[in-house]
PABAVO-941460 format. One record per atom (N, C-alpha, C): x, y, z; residue in one letter; atom name; residue number from 1. Coordinates in pm, whole numbers. Layout:
<lumros>
X,Y,Z,A,CA,NUM $
...
</lumros>
This chain:
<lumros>
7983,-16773,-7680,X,N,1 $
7944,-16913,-7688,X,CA,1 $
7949,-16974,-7548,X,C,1 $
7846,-17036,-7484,X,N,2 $
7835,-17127,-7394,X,CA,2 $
7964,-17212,-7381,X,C,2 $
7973,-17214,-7225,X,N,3 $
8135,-17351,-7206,X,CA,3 $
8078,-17472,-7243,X,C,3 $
7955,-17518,-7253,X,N,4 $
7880,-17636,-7263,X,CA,4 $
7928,-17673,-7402,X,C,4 $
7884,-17583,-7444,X,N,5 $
7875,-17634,-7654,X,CA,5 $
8015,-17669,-7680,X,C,5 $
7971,-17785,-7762,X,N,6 $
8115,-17819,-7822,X,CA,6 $
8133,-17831,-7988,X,C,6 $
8253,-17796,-8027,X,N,7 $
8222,-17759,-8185,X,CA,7 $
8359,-17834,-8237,X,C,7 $
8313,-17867,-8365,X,N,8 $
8408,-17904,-8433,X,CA,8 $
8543,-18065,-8356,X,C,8 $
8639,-18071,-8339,X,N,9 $
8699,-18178,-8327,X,CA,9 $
8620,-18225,-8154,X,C,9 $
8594,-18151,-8058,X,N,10 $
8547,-18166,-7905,X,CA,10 $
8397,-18262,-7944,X,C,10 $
8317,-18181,-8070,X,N,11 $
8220,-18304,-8070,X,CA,11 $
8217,-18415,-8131,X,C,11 $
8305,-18422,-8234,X,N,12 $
8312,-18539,-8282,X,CA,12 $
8327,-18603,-8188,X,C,12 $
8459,-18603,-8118,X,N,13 $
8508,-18679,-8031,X,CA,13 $
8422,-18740,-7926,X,C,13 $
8356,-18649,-7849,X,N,14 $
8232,-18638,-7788,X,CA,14 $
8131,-18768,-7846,X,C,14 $
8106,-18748,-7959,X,N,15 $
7977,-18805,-8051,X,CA,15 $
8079,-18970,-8053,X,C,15 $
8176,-18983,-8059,X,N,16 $
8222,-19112,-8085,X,CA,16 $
8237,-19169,-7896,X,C,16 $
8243,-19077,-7837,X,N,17 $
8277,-19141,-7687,X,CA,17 $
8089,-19167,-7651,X,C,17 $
8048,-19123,-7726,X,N,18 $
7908,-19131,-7644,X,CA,18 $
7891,-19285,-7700,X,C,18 $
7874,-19299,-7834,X,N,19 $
7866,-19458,-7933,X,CA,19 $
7929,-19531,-7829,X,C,19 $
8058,-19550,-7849,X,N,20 $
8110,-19623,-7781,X,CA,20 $
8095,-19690,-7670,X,C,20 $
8065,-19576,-7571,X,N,21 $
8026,-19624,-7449,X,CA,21 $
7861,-19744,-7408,X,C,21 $
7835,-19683,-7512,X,N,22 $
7658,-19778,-7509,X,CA,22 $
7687,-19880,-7574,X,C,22 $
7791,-19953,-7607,X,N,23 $
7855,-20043,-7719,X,CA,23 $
7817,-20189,-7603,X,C,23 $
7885,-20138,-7503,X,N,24 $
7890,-20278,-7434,X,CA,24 $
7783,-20296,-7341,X,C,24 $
7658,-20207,-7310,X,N,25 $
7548,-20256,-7266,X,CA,25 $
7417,-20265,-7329,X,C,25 $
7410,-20215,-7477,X,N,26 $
7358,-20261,-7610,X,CA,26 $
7423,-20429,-7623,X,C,26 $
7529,-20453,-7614,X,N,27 $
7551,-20590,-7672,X,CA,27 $
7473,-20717,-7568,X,C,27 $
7490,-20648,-7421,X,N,28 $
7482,-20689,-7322,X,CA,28 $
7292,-20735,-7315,X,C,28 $
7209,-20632,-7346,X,N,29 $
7078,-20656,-7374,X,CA,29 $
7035,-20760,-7457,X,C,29 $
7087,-20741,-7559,X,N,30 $
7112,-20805,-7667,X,CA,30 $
7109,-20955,-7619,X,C,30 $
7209,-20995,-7606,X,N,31 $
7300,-21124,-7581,X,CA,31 $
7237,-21220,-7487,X,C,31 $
7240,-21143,-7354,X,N,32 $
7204,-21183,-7234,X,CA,32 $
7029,-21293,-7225,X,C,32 $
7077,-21407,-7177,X,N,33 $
7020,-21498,-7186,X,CA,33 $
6899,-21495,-7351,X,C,33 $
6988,-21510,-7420,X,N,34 $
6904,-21551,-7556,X,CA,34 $
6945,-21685,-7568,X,C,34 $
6831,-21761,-7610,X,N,35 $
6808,-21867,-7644,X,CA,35 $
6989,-21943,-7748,X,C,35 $
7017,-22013,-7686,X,N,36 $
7154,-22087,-7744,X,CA,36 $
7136,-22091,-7902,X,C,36 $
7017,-22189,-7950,X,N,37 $
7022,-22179,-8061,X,CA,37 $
7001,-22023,-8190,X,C,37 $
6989,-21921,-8097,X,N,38 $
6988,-21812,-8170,X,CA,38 $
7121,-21746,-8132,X,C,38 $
7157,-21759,-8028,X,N,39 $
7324,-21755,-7988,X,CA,39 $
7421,-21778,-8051,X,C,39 $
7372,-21886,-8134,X,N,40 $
7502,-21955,-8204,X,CA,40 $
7460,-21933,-8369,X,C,40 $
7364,-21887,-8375,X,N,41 $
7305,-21862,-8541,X,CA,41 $
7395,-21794,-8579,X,C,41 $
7415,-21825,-8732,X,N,42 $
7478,-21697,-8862,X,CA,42 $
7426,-21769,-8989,X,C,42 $
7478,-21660,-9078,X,N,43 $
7419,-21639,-9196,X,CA,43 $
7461,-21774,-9336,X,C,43 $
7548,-21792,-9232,X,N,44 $
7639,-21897,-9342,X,CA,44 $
7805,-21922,-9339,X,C,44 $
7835,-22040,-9377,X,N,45 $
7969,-22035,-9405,X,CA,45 $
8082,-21878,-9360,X,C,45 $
8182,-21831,-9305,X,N,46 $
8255,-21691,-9307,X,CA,46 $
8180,-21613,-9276,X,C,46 $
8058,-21668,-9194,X,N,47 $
7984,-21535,-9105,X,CA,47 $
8020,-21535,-8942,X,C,47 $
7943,-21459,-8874,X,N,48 $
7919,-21445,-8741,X,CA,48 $
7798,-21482,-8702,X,C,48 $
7805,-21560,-8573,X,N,49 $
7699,-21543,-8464,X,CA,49 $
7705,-21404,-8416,X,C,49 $
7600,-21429,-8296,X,N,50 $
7612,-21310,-8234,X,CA,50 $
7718,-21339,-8142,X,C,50 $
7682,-21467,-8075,X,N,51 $
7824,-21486,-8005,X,CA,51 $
7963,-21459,-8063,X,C,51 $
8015,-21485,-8184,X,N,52 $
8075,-21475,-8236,X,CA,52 $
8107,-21309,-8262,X,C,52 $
8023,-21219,-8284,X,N,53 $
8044,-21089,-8288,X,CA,53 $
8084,-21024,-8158,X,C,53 $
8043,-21075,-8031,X,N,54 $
8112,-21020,-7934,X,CA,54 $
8252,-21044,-7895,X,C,54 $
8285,-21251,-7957,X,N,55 $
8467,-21225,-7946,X,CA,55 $
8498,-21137,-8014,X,C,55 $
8482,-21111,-8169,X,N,56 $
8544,-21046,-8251,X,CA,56 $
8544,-20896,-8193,X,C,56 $
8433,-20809,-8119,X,N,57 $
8440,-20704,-8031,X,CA,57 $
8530,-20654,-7962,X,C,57 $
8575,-20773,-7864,X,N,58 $
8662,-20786,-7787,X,CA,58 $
8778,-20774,-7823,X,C,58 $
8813,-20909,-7970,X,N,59 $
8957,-20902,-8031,X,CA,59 $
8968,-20748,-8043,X,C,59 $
8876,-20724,-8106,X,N,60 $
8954,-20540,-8128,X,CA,60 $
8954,-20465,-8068,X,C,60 $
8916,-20464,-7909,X,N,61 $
8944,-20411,-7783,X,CA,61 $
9097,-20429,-7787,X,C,61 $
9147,-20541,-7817,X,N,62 $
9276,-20572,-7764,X,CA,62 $
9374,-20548,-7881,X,C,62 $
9333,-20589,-8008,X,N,63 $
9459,-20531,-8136,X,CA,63 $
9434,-20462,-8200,X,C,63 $
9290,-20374,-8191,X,N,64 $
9242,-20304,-8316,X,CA,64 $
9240,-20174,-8285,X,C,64 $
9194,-20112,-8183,X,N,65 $
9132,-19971,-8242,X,CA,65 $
9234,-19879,-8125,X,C,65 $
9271,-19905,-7995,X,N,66 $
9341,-19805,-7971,X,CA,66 $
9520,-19814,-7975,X,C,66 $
9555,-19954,-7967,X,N,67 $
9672,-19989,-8079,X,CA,67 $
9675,-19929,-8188,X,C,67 $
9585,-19927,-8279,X,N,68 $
9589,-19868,-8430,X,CA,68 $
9627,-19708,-8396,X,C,68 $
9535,-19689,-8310,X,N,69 $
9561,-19498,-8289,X,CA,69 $
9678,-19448,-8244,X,C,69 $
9765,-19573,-8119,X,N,70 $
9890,-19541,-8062,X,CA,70 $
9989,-19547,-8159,X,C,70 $
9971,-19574,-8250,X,N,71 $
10073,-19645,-8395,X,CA,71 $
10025,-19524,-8455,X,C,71 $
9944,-19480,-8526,X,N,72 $
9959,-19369,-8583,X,CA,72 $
10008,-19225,-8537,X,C,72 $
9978,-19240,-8373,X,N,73 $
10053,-19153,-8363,X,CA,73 $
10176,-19135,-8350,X,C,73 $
10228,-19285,-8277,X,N,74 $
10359,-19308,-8347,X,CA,74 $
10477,-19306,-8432,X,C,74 $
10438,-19383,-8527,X,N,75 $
10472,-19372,-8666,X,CA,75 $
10412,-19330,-8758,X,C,75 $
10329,-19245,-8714,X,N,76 $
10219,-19175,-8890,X,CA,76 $
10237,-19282,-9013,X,C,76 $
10325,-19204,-9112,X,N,77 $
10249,-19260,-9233,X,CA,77 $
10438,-19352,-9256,X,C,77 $
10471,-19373,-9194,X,N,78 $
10645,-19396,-9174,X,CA,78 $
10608,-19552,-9199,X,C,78 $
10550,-19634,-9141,X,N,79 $
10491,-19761,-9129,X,CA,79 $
10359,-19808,-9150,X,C,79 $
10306,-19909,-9179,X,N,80 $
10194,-19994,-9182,X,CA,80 $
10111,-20028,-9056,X,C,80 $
10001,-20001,-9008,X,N,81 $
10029,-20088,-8849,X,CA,81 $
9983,-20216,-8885,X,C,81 $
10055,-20314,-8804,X,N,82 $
10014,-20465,-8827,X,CA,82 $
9852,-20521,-8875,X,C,82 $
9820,-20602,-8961,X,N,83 $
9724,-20645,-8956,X,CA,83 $
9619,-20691,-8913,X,C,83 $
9486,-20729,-8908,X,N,84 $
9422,-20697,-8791,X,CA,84 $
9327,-20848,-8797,X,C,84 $
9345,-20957,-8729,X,N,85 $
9308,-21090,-8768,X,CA,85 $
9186,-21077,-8730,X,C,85 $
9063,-21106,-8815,X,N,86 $
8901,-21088,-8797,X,CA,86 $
8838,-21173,-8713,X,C,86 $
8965,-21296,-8757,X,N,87 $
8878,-21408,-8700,X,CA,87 $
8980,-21499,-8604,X,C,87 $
9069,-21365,-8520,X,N,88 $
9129,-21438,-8410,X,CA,88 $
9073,-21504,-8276,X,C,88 $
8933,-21428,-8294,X,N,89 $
8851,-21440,-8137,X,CA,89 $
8781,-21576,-8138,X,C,89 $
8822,-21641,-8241,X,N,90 $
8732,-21795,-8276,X,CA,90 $
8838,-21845,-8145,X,C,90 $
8943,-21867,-8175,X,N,91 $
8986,-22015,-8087,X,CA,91 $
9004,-21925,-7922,X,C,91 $
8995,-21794,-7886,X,N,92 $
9006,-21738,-7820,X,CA,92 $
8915,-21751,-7732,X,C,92 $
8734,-21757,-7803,X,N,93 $
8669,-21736,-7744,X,CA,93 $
8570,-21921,-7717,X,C,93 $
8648,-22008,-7792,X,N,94 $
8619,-22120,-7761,X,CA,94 $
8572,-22162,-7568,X,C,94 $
8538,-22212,-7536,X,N,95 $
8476,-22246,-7441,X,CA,95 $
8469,-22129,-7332,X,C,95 $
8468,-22061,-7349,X,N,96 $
8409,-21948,-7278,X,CA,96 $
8258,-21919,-7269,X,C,96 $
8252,-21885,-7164,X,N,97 $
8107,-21834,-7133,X,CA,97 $
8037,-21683,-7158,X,C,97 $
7931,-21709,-7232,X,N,98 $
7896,-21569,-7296,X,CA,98 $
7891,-21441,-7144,X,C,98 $
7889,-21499,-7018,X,N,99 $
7843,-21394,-6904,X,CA,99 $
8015,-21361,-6903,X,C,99 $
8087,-21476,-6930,X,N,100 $
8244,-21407,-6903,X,CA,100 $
8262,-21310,-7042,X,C,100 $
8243,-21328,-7117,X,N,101 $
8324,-21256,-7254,X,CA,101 $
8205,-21124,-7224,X,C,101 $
8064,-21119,-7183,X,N,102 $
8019,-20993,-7183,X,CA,102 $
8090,-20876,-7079,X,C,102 $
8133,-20935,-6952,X,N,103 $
8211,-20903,-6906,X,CA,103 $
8387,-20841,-6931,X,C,103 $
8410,-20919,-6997,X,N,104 $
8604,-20854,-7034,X,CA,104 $
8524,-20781,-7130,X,C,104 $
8420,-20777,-7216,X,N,105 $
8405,-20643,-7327,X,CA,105 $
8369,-20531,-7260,X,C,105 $
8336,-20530,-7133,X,N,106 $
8280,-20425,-7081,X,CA,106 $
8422,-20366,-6976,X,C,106 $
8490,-20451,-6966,X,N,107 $
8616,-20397,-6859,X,CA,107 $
8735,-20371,-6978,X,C,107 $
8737,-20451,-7127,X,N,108 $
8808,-20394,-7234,X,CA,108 $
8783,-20289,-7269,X,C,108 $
8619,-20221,-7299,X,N,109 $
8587,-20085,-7334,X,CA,109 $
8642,-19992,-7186,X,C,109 $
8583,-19984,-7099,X,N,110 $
8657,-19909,-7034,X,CA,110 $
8776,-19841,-7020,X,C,110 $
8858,-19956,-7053,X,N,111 $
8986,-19946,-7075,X,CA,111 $
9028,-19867,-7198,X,C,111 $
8946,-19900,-7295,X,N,112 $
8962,-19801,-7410,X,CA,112 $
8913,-19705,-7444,X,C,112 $
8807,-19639,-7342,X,N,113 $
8736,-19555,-7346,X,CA,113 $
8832,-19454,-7250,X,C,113 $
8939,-19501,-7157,X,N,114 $
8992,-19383,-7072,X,CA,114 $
9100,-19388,-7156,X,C,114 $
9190,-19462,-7242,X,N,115 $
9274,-19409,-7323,X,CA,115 $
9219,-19353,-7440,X,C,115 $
9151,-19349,-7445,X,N,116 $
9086,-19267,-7599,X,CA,116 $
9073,-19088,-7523,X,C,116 $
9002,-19117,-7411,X,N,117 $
9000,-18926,-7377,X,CA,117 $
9168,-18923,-7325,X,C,117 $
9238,-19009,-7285,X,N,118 $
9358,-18964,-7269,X,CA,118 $
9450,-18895,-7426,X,C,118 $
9398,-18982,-7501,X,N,119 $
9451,-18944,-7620,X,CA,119 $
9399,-18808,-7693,X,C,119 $
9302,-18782,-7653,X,N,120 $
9215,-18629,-7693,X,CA,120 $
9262,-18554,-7585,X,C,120 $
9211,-18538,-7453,X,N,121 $
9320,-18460,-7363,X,CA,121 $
9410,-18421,-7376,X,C,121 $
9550,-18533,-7432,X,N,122 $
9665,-18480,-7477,X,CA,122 $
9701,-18421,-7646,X,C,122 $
9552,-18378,-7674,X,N,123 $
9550,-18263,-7757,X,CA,123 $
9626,-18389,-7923,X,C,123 $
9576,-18469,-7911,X,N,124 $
9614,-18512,-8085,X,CA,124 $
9541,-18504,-8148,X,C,124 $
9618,-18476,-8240,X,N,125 $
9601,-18415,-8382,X,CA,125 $
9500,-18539,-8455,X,C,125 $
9372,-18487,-8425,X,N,126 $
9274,-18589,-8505,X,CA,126 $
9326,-18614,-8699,X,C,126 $
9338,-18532,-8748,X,N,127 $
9410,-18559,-8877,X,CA,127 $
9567,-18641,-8890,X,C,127 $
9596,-18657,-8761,X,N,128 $
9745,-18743,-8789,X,CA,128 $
9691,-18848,-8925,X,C,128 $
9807,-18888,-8944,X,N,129 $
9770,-18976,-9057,X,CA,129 $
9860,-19104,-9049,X,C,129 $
9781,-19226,-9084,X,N,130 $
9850,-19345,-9084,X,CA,130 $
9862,-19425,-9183,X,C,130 $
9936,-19520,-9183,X,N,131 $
9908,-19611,-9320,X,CA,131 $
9825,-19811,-9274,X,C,131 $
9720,-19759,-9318,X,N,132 $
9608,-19955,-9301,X,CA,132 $
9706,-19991,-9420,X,C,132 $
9722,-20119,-9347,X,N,133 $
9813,-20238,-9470,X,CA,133 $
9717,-20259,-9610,X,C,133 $
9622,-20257,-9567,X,N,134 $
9530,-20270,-9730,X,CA,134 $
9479,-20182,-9756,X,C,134 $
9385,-20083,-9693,X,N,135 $
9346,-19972,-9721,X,CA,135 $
9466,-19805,-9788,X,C,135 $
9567,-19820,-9756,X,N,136 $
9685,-19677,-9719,X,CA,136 $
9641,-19609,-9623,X,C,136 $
9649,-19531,-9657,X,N,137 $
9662,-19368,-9590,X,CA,137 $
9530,-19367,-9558,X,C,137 $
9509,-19343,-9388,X,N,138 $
9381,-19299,-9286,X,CA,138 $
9442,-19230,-9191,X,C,138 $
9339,-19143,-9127,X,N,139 $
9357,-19049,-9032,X,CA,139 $
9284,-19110,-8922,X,C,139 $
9403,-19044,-8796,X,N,140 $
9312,-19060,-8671,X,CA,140 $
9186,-19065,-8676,X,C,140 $
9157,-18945,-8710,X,N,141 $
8947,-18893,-8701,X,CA,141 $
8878,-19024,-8797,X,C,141 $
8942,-19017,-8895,X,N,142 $
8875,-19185,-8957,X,CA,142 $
8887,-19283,-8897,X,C,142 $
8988,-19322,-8806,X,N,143 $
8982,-19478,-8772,X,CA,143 $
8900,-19461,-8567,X,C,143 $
8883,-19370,-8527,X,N,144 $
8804,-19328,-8429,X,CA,144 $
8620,-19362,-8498,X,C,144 $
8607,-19275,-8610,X,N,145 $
8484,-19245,-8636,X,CA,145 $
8460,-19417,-8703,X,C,145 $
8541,-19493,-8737,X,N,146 $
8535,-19648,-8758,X,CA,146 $
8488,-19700,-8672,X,C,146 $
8602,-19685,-8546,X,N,147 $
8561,-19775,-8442,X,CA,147 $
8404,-19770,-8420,X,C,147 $
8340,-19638,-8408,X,N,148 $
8189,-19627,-8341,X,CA,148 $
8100,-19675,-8496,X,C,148 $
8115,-19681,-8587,X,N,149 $
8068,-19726,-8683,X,CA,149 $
8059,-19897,-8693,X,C,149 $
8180,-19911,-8621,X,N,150 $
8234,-20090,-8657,X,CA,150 $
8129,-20127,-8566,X,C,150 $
8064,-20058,-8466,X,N,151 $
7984,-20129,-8370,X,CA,151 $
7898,-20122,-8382,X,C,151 $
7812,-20039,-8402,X,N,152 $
7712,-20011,-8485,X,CA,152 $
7633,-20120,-8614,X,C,152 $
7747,-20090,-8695,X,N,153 $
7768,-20217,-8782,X,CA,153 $
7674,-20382,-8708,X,C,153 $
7811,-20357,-8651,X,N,154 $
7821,-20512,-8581,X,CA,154 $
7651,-20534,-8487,X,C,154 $
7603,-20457,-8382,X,N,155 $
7462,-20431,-8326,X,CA,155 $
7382,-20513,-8433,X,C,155 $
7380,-20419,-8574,X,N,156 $
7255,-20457,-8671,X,CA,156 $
7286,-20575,-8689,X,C,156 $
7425,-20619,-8724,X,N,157 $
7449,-20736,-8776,X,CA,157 $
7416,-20807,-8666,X,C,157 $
7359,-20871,-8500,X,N,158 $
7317,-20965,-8430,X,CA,158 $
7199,-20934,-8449,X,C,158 $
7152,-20822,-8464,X,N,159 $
6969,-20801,-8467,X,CA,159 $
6874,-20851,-8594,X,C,159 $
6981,-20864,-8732,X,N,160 $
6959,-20930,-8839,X,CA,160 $
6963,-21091,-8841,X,C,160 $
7082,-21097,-8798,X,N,161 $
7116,-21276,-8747,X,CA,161 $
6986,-21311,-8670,X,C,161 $
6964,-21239,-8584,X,N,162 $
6838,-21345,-8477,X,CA,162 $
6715,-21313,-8581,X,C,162 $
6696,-21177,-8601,X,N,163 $
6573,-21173,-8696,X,CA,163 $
6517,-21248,-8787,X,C,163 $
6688,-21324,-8905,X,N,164 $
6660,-21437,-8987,X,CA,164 $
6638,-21569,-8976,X,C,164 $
6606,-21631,-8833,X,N,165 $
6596,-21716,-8781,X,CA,165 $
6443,-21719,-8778,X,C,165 $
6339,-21593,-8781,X,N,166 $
6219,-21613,-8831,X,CA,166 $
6174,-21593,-8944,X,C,166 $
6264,-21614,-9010,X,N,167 $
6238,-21572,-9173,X,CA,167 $
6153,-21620,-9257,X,C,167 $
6100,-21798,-9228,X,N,168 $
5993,-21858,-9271,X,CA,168 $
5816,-21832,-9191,X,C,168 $
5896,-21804,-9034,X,N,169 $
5787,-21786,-8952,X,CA,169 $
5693,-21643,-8951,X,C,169 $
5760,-21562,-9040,X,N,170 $
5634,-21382,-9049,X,CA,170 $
5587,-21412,-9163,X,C,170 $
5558,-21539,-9219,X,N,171 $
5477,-21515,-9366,X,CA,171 $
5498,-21426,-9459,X,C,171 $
5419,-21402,-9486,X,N,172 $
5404,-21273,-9596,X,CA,172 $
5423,-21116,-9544,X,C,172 $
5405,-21123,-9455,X,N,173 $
5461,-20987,-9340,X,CA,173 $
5651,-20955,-9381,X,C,173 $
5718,-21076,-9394,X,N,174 $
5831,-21051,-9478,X,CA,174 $
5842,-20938,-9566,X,C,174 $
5730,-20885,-9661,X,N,175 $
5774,-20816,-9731,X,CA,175 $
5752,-20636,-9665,X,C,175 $
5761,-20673,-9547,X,N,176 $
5747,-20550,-9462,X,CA,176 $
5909,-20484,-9357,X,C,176 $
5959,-20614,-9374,X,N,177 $
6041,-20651,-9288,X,CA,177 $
6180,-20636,-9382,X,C,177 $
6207,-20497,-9394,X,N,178 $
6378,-20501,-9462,X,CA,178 $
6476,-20564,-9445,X,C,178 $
6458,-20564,-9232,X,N,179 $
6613,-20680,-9205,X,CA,179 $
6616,-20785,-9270,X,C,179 $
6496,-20836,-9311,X,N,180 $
6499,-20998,-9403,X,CA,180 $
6593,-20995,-9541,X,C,180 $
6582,-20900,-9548,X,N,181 $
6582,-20879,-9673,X,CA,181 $
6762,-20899,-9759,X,C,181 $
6795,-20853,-9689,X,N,182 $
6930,-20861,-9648,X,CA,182 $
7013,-21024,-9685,X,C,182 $
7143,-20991,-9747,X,N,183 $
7161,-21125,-9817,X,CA,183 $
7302,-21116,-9789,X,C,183 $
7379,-21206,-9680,X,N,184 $
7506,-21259,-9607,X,CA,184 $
7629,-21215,-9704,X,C,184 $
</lumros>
């Protein structure tokens, strides 16, 4: 076998460092000088903007995803790791400027992108296992393969938000258009 190829836990890992990394200049395309009033759009009541999806990004730069992993490896299944507030990045990200918050998401990923291969480097056990306060019992390899999912997620969810802002304006072409389709 080639030194190149990577199999089994090297690509996952691999496959989630690659997501990840395009996380914060996907958002960055995205974001970057769009019109305010599509900036600040959501779906309704307990939704997100897009602005709003990049604090929440961020919040879990900082309490969510490689905290969660240092805790499981920690304490495995011994403890709970703390809860994970969705909607802490509201008063956080209050008067901030979208060029500053695109920025700390891109110097937060970094940051979590060299402890994440630090944490594969030092050879852990992708199956460790932890306990989510509401969910139970998850494994490393699940809450890794989350994180690149959660963003993912989150991408469609600003590309839907701005999309439904022309929702009266494609006519009948709507019924071509799945993102419309879609219900908050």
């Amino acid at each position: 076998m080639a030194d190149d190829v990577l199999v089994g836990d090297d690509m996952l890992s691999e496959d989630i460092i690659t997501l990840l990394t395009r996380t914060p200049g996907t958002v960055r395309v995205l974001l970057q000088d769009l019109p305010p009033d599509l900036l600040r759009a959501d779906e309704g009541e307990g939704t997100f903007s897009p602005f709003s999806v990049l604090g929440h990004l961020i919040q879990g730069e900082i309490d969510d995803w490689i905290p969660r992993a240092r805790w499981i490896l920690e304490h495995g299944r011994e403890r709970a790791f703390p809860p994970f507030d969705r909607f802490a990045h509201i008063e956080r990200t209050r008067d901030r400027s979208l060029g500053e918050l695109l920025d700390e998401f891109e110097t937060l990923r970094e940051t979590g992108l060299s402890a994440l291969r630090e944490v594969i480097a030092g050879g852990a056990d992708l199956d460790a296992g932890g306990l989510h306060p509401e969910l139970g019992e998850v494994t490393l390899r699940q809450l890794l393969a989350t994180w690149a999912v959660h963003d993912l997620n989150h991408i469609a969810q600003i590309t839907r938000v701005v999309a439904h802002q022309f929702d009266d304006e494609v006519g009948p072409w709507k019924a071509y258009l799945p993102i419309l389709h879609h219900e908050p």
